[in-house]
N, C-alpha and C positions, 0 to 999 in steps of 0.2 A: 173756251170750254173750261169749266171748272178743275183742278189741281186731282181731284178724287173720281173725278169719272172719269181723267184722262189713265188714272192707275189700275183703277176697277176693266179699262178695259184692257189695258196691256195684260194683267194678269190672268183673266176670262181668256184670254187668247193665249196666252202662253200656258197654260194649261188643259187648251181645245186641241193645242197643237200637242203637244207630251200624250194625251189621250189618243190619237189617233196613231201615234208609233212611231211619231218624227223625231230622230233622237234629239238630243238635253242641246248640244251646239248647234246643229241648225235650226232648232227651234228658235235660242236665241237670237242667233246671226239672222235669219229672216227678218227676224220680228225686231229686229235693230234697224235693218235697210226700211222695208216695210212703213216703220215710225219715222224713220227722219223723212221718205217722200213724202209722207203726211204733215209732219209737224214743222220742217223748212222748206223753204222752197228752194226750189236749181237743184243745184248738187254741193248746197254747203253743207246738209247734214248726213251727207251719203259718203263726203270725205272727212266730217268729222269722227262719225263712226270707223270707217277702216282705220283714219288714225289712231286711234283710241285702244284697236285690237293690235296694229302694229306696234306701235310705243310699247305695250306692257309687255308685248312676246321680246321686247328688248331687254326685260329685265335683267340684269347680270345674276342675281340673285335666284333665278328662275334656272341656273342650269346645271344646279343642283339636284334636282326632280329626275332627270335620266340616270342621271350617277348613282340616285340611289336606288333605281330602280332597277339601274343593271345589278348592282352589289345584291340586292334581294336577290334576282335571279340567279346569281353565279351560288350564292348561299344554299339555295332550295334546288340545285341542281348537283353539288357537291355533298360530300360526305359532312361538312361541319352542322346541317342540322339533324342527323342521323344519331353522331356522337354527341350529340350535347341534351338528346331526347334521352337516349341510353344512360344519362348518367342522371338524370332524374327522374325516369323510371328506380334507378337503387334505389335512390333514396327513401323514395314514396311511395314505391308498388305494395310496403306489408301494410299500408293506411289503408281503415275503408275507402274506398274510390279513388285508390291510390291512382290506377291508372286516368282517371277522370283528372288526379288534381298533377298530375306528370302533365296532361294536355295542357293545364293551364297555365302551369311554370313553362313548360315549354314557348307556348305562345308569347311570354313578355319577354321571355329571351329572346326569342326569333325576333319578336317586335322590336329589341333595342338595334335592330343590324336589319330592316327590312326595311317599314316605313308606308307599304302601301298595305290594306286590310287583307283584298283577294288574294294577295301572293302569302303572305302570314296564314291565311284561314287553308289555304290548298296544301298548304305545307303540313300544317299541324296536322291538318284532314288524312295527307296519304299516312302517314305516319305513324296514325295511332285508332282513326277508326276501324283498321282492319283488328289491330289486335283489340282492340274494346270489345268487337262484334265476335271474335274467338274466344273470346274470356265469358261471354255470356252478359254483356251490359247489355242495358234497355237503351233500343236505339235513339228513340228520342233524348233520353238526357245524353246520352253517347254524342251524338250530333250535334243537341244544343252548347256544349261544353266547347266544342270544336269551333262552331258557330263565335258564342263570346271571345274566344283566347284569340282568335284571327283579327278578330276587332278590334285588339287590346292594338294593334299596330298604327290605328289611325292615333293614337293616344301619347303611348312611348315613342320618344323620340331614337331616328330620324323619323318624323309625322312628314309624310305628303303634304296631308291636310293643311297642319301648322306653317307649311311652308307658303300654303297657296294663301292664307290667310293673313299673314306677316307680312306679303307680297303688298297685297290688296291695302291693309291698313297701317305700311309705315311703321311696321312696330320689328323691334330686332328679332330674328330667327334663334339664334340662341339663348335670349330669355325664355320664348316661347318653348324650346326645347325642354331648359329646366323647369318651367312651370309646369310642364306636362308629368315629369319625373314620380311626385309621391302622389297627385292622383293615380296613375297607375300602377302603381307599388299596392294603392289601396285597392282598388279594381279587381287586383289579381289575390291580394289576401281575402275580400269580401265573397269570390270564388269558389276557392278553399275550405273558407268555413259552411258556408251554403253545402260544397261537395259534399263535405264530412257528418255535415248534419243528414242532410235527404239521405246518407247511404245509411246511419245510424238508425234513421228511424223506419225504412225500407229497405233492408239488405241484397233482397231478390232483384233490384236493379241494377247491381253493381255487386255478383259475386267475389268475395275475398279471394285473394291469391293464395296460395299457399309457397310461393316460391320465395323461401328468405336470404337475402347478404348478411354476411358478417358486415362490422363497420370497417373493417380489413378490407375488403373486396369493394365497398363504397366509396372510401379514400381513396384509392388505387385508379379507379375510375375519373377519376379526377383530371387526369390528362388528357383525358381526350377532348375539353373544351377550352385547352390552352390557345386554339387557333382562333375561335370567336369568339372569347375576352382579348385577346389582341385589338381583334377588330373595333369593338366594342371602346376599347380603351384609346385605338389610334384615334377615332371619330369624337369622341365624347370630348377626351383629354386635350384634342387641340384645339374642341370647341373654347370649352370652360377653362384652359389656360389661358388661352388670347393669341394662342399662336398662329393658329389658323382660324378662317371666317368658315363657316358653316358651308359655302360652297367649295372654296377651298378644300376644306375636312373631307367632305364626300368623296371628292377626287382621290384624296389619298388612303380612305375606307376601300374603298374601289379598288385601287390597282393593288392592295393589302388582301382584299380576297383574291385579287385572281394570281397573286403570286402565293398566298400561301396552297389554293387549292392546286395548283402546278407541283408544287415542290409533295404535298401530298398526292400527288397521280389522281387526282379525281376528274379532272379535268378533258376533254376529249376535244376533236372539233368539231362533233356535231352537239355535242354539250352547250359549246360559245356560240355558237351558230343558232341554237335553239333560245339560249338568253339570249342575245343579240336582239333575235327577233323580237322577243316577246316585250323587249324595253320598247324598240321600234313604236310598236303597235300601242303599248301603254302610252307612252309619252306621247306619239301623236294623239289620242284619244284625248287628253288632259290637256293639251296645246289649242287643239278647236275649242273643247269649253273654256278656257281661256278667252281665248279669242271672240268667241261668242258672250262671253258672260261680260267681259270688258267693256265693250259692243252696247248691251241691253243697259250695264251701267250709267255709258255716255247719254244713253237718252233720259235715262232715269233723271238725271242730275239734270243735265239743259234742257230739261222740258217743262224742270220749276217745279214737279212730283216730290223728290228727295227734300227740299228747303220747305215746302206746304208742310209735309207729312211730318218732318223735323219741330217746328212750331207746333202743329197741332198733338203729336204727343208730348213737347215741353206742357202744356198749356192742361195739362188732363191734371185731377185733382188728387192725383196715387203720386204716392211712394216712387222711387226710379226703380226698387226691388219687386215690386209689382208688374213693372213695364220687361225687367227683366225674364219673372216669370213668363207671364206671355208670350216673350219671343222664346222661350226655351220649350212651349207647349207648342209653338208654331213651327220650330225645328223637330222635334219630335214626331209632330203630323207630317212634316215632308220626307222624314226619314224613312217612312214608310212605302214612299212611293219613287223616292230620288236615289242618285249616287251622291255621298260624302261631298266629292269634289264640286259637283254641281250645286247643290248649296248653298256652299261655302263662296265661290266664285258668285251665286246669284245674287244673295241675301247682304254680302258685306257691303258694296259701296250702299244701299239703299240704310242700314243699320248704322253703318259707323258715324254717318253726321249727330243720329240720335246719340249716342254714345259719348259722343265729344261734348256736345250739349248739358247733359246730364250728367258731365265726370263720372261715368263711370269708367272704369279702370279697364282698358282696350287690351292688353293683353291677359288679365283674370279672364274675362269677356271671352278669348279666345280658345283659353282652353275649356273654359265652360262649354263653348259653341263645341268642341274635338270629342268630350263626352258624353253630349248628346247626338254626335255620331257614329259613336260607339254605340247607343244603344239604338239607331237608326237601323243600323246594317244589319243588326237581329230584331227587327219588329213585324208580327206579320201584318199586313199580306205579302210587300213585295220587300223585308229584308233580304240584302243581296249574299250576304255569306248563308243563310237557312238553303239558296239554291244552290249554289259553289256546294254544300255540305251532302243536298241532296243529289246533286250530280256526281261525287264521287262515288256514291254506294246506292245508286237509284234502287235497287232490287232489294236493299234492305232495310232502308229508311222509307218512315213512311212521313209523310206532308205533314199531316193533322195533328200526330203525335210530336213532330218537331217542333211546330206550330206550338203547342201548349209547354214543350218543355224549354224552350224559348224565353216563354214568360216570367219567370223568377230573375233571369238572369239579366232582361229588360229590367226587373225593378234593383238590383244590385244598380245598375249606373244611375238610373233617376234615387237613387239612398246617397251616389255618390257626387252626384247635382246638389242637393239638399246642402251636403257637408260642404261644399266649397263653398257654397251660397253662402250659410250661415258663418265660417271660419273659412275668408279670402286669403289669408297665410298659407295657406293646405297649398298654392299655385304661385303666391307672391314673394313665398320666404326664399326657396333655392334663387331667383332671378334676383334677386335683391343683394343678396351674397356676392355675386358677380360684377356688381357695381364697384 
């Protein structure tokens, strides 16, 4: 059987099955067993697959993903993301959409000490859509703002994402982290300005405050984010010293939040009990697609699909920035309908042969692929933080209006696709420096 109707039909299937409500891991994991009875015989390709999923779930690199999953949680459960919104609320609140552009400083902050989108987006969400919706903001940009700044976490590092992707294609997690850095530094400025503009030339969506600080009262405030620049600083600093490896790092982020949220009383044990869980639950969730997506890879590759389809895009008469494009319009379309993580784990082993091929440059590549899912996870129909946003205030947010106000904040990341594209320094320069 030809190389292209053996992938036409993997994907027609794995996409019959995602349609009918079988989640993203055992869709794959099926359709992994499934292929190898089909494409070898006995049980060599039934153990090659389970290997395939055990091997990578051995990553050592891979156990990082809970650490910082709990660190989010202990974060968004204690008072340091409380105090660090509060203090850029001063700053920002006499700005038009002061409060809109607090949400989104807040979000890159949360994002530098999070790492997963849904817990960044819930966070920024309890936080600030209540008072948006008190102050008199228009729910939809209200929402859409919340929606973007949560996302910024798949982006700023600690990145999930980045982490799964680094796994997948051999490339260091700590460059990965600093290439991610001034794209989203840009991300959250491009935000800002968008915020300041829409509220300038529509006030009624974003009543002005009248509540002002002296810059006495703004400085003053300033301590109270001493505990998550700690953070921030233990994770980052022993990344980009060399002193500790990025799994390492989290470990010691980790037990940095939960002593300092101790030593501030925030802490309780149904608090730990409550993260505990919820890492639980995440990490297993991202360990099956793992497992599953490693799985679909194996076939991918010893079924002869991946080395065809390698060739026959070498062999196309475009540019490699062409081919790029393409697959950035094809993550975009799946954004719409997938999890980040699943993507990410689907799309790399089938991608990165092309990529090697083509020199193009695997970890630019990477972050490129982190903020096109950044703008995945706010695209309608199925962006996943527009429901997480919708779920927090179902009764005052409405679908349709989030939906369109969504939109602008989609085209800020494909403006910030463009710029990497065109100027690969924006992601190469900070990793480079590291060398």
């Amino acid at each position: 059987m030809e190389w292209y109707i053996v992938l036409a039909i993997l994907v027609i299937s794995l996409t019959l099955f995602l349609f009918i409500g079988l989640p993203v891991a055992f869709s794959l994991g099926f359709l992994s067993m499934l292929s190898a009875l089909v494409f070898w015989p006995g049980t060599t390709g039934l153990y090659g697959v389970a290997l395939a999923g055990y091997g990578h779930m051995g990553n050592y690199t891979l156990v990082c993903v809970p650490l910082f999953i709990l660190m989010a949680q202990l974060v968004m459960h204690s008072r340091m993301g409380t105090d660090s919104y509060e203090v850029a609320d001063r700053f920002l609140r006499q700005l038009p959409g002061g409060l809109g552009m607090t949400s989104a400083v807040f979000g890159a902050i949360f994002g530098a000490v999070c790492g997963a989108s849904t817990a960044g987006t819930a966070t920024v969400g309890l936080l600030s859509l209540p008072e948006m919706m008190k102050r008199g903001y228009q729910s939809g940009i209200s929402g859409a703002i919340v929606a973007f700044s949560g996302a910024l976490s798949i982006l700023i590092p600690p990145s999930v994402i980045l982490i799964l992707y680094g796994t997948l294609a051999n490339e260091s997690i700590g460059a990965l982290f600093a290439g991610g850095i001034i794209p989203g530094l840009l991300m959250t400025m491009f935000s800002l300005i968008y915020i300041y503009m829409r509220v300038m030339m529509n006030p009624d969506i974003a009543p002005r405050d009248e509540v002002r600080y002296t810059w006495k009262e703004k400085l003053s405030s300033l301590w109270k984010v001493w505990s998550l620049l700690v953070v921030v600083l233990m994770l980052l600093g022993t990344i980009y010293s060399g002193i500790a490896t990025p799994t390492e790092a989290s470990a010691i982020a980790c037990l940095s939040v939960f002593i300092i949220a101790l030593v501030k009383r925030s802490l309780d044990v149904k608090t730990v009990r409550t993260a505990l869980m919820q890492t639980v639950k995440t990490t297993a969730m991202i360990g099956w697609i793992i497992i599953g997506a490693t799985s679909f890879g194996y076939v991918i590759i010893y079924s002869g699909c991946a080395a065809e389809l390698t060739d026959w895009v070498i062999s196309l008469p475009v540019p490699s920035t062409v081919i790029v494009i393409i697959l950035m319009l094809g993550f975009l379309f799946m954004g719409m309908f997938l999890d980040p993580a699943a993507i990410v784990m689907m799309t790399t082993p089938i991608i990165l042969p092309i990529l090697l091929a083509l020199e193009i440059n695997v970890l630019w590549f990477g972050v490129l692929m982190a903020i096109n899912m950044c703008a995945g996870n706010i695209s309608p129909p199925m962006g996943l933080n527009l429901y997480i946003v919708k779920g927090l205030m179902p009764n005052e947010i409405n679908l349709g209006g989030l939906f369109r106000a969504a939109l602008p904040f989609m085209v800020l990341d494909v403006v910030t696709i463009a710029l990497v594209m065109i100027f690969p320094g924006i992601v190469t320069w900070l990793p480079a420096l590291m060398v």
